[in-house]
N, C-alpha and C positions, 0 to 999 in steps of 0.2 A: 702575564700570559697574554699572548695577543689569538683570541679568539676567534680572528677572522681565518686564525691559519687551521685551527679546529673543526670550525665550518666548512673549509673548503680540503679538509682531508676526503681520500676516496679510501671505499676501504672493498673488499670483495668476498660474498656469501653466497654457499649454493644452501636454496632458501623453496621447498615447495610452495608451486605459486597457483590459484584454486579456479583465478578468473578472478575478474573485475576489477575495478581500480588501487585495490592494495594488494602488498605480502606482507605476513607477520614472519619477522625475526625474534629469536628466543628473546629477547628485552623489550622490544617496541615495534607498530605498526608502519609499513612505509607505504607511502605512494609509489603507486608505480609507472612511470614515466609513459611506455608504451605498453598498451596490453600484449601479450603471447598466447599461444598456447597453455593450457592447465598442463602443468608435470615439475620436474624438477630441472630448476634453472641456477647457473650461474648468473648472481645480480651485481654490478656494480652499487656500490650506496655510498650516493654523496648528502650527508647531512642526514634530512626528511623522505628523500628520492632516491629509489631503488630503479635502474634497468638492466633488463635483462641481454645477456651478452652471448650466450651459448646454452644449450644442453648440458645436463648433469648429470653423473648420477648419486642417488641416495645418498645424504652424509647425516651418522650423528644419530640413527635410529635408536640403536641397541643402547641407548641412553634413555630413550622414552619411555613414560608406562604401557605395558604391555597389557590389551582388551582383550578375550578370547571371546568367542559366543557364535553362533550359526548364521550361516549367510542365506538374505532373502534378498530376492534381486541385489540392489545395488548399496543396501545395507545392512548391518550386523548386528541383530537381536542376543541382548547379552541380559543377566540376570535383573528380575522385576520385568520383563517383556518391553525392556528398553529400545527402539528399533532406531540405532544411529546412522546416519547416511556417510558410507564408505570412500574416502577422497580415492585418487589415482589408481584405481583400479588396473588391473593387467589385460589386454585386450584378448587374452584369454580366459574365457568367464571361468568360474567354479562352478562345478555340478549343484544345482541348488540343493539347498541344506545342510549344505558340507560346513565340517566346524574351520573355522578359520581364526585369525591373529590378527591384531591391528596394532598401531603404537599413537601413541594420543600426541599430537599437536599442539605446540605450546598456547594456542587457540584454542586449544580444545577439539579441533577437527582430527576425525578420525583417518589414519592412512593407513590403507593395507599394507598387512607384512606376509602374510603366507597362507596356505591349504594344510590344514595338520590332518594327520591321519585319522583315518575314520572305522566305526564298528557295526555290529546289526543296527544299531536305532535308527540310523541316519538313511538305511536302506528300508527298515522298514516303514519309516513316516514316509520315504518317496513313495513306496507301494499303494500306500493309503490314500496320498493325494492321487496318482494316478486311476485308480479305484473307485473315486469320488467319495469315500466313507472317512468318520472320525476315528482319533486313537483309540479311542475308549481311554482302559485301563491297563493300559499295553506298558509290560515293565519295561527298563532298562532305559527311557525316554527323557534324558533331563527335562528339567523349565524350560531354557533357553530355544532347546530345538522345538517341543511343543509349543511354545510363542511364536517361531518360525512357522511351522507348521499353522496355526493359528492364522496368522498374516497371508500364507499363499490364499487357503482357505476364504479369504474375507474378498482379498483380491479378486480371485477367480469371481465371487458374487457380485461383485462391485463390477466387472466388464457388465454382468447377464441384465440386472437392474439398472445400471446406470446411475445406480447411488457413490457419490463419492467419499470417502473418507480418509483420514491420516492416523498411522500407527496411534499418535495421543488418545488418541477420540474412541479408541476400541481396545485401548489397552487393558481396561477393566475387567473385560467381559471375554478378550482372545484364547484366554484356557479354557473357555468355557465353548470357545469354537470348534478349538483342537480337539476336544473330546467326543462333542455333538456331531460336528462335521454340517454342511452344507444347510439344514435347517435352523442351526444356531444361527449361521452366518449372516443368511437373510434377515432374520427377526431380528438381530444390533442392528443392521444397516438400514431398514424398515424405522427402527425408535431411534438413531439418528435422523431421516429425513422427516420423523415426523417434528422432533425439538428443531430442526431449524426452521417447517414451515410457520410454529408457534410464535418461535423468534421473529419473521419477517410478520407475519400479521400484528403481533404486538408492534412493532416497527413503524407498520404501515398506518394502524391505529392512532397510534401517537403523533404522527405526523399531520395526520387531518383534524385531529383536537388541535393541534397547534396553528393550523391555518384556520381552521374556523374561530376558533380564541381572537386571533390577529385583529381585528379589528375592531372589538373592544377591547383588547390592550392598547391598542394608538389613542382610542378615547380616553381612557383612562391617564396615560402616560401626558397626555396634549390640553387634557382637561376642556374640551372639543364635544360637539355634538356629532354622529357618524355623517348628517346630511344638513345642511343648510337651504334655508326655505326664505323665500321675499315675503312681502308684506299678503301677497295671495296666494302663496301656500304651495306655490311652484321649489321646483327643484334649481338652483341657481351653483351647489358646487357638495361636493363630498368627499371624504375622505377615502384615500387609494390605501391598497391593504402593501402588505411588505415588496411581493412583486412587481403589484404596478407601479410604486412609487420611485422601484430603482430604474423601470424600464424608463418612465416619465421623466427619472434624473438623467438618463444615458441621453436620450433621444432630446432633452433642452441643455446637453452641455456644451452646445458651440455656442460661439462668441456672439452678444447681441446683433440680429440686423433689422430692417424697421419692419417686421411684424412685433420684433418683442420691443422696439419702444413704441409700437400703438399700442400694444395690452397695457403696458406700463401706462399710457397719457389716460387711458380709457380708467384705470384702476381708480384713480381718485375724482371721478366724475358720473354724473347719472345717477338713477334707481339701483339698487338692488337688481331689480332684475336685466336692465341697462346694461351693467357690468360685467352679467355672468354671460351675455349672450354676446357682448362683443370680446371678452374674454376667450370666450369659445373658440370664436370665429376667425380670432390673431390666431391661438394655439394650432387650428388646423389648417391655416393657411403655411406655418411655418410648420408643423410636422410636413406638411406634403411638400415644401422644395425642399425638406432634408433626406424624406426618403425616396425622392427622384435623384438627388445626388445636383442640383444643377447649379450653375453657373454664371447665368444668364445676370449682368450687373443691371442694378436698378438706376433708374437715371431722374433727374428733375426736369424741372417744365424746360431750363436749356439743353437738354439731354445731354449732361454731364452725370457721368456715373457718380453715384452717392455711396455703393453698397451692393455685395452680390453673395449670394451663398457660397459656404465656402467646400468642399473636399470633405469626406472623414480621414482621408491625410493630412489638408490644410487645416483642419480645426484640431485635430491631434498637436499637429508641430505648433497654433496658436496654445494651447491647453497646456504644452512642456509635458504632451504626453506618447510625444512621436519617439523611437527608441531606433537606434541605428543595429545593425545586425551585433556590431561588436558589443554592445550597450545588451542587446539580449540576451547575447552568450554569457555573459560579465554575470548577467542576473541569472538565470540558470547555474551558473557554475554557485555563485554564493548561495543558493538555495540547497543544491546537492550539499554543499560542503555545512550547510546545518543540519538537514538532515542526518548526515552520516554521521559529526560528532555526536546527536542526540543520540543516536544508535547507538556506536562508542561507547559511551558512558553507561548503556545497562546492556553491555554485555553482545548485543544483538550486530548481525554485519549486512551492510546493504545490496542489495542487487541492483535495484533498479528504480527510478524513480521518472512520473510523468505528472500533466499540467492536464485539470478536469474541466475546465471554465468555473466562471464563480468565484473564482480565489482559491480553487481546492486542490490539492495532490496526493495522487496514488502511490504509495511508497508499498515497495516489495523486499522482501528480507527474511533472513534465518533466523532463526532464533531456539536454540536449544534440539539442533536438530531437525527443526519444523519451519515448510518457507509460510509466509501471512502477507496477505495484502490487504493492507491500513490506508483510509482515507483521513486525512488531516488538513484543517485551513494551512495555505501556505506563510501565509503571514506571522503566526502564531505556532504553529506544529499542534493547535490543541485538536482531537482526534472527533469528527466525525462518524465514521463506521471507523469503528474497531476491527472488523473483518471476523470477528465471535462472538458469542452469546453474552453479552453484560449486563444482561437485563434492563435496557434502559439508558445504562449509566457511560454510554461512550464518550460523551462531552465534558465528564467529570475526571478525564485524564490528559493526558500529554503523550507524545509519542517516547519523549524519554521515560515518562512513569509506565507504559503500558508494558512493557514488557515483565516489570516485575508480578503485574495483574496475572498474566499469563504464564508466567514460572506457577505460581498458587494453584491456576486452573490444572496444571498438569500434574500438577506434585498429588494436586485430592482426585485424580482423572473424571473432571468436571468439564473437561475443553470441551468444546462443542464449534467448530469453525464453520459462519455462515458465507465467506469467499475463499471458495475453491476455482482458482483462477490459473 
């Protein structure tokens, strides 16, 4: 079989397509060549790569699992107060809290299928929330719609206070809103803001144990005293804690010119104190023509240049650390495209991903319904802020491992999300 003819078949799928850089087809995920419009597209698919070639409509629904359950805004609260966010909506909305139909996505994304017909309940929980009051114990009211019901309820408090929250985060406690009405509402959203200021204080806590730690861990690791002393008891050199010693390694990573080979001549010469003072006196000569940026070439007694500072462009492209735009793009792109696999693999689909300084990236994404934005080294994907409450333990995961963390948080409705972005 010659495979190349395989590869190079095209074959043609109307494929609902949600935004971003893929569609999913019933077997596998594609790329997708150029983004469009969210709706339903006829796609070309060659190989890996999907593009889209026209308008569609609907193919293949009445084959899907069929979701029933009440509509809140732009998603569909269905049994357990599941509140799933609704693909391709019709640009004519549904009366809120109307029961409605969806059909599941080989994804798992939910797509509207229709308005079903409606009874008293559905009019009378509208009365209620228009009224400002809870259900009570108002017959005839499934779950479903009381979880709806619940969620407007929590919304509406969440404009007044300015507390933010996500279906997960209030799923526990939403029947208990429905019923109460407007005083419940506050008081969940109230003991969510207070667990997450706990969270960032402990956070905050922890971060300044680890900076004031910092420099008796370098002694300890360097087996070093934190300060160094001459023969009279003067201060001649000391140890720089985590930040200063990256700033100290940025600011001496151009290429030697003769201040650093006088530190260097001076280093094996003189006192102690000798040392640290012309040591000094090289270092600050050469920080100040690097942070003037200049130019100016050093010359000898024939006034023949020897030597001139160079550019943080010229010392970049000496270091092999200049990067041409294509060479950016090139890294950028192999960064998304590990992300997104890591994603892949537990389930989770990306949105969007950006660059923090430091080595660090902000990655944003769904995941079981819920979007998260995750701070992770780029280098490694191991996870910085988790973007929720883990007591500590965000650096104990990966971005591929964290999602399952976060499946558990919502299954025991423990989630607690500290970036709401």
């Amino acid at each position: 079989m010659d495979y190349r003819k395989l590869l190079g078949k095209v074959e043609s799928a109307v494929l609902p397509y949600f935004g971003g850089g893929t569609v999913d087809a019933p077997s596998r995920r594609l790329r997708v060549t150029q983004p469009v419009a969210p709706g339903w597209w006829r796609f070309e698919v060659k190989g890996r790569e999907a593009t889209a070639r026209e308008p569609a409509s609907p193919e293949g629904l009445e084959a899907l699992p069929r979701v029933r359950g009440h509509v809140w805004g732009t998603r569909l609260v269905r049994e357990g107060a599941v509140a799933e966010p609704l693909a391709l909506m019709p640009e004519e909305e549904p009366p809120r809290l109307s029961p409605v139909t969806a059909r599941r996505w080989h994804d798992g994304t939910l797509l509207f299928d229709g308005v079903e017909f409606e009874g008293e309940a559905e009019e009378t929980a509208r009365r209620a929330l228009e009224e400002g009051r809870g259900l009570g114990d108002a017959r005839g009211v499934s779950a479903p719609l009381r979880a709806a019901f619940g969620f407007s309820v929590l919304e509406a408090a969440s404009r007044t206070t300015r507390i933010p929250f996500a279906p997960v985060e209030a799923r526990a406690r939403v029947l208990d809103v429905a019923r109460e009405g407007r005083a419940e509402a506050e008081r969940c959203l109230r003991a969510l803001a207070q667990e997450r200021a706990r969270f960032l204080q402990m956070q905050a806590e922890r971060e300044a144990r680890r900076e004031a730690e910092a420099p008796a861990r370098l002694r300890q690791e360097s087996g070093a005293p934190e300060v160094w002393r001459d023969a009279e008891g003067r201060e001649i050199a000391w140890l720089l804690s985590g930040r200063e010693r990256e700033r100290w390694e940025a600011l001496h990573a151009a290429p030697e010119s003769p201040w650093d080979a006088d530190r260097r001549d001076v280093a094996g010469t003189g006192s102690g104190r000798e040392q640290g003072e012309a040591r000094r006196d090289a270092e600050a000569r050469a920080w100040t023509n690097r942070e003037r940026g200049t130019r100016a070439p050093w010359r000898d007694a024939d006034g023949r240049e020897v030597a001139r500072t160079l550019s943080s462009h010229e010392r970049d492209a000496r270091a092999g650390r200049g990067h041409t735009r294509q060479e950016h793009w090139r890294a950028e792109s192999e960064t998304g495209a590990r992300v997104e696999r890591a994603l892949d693999k537990a389930g989770a689909r990306l949105l969007g991903h950006r660059r923090l300084g430091d080595g660090l990236l902000e990655v944003v994404y769904t995941f079981m319904g819920e979007r998260f934005v995750t701070v992770v080294e780029a280098a490694t994907l191991r996870v910085r802020d988790a973007g929720v409450c883990l007591a500590g333990a965000d650096t104990r995961v990966t971005l591929e491992s964290l999602p399952s963390v976060l499946r558990e948080a919502i299954d025991t409705d423990a989630l607690v999300i500290t970036r709401h972005v």
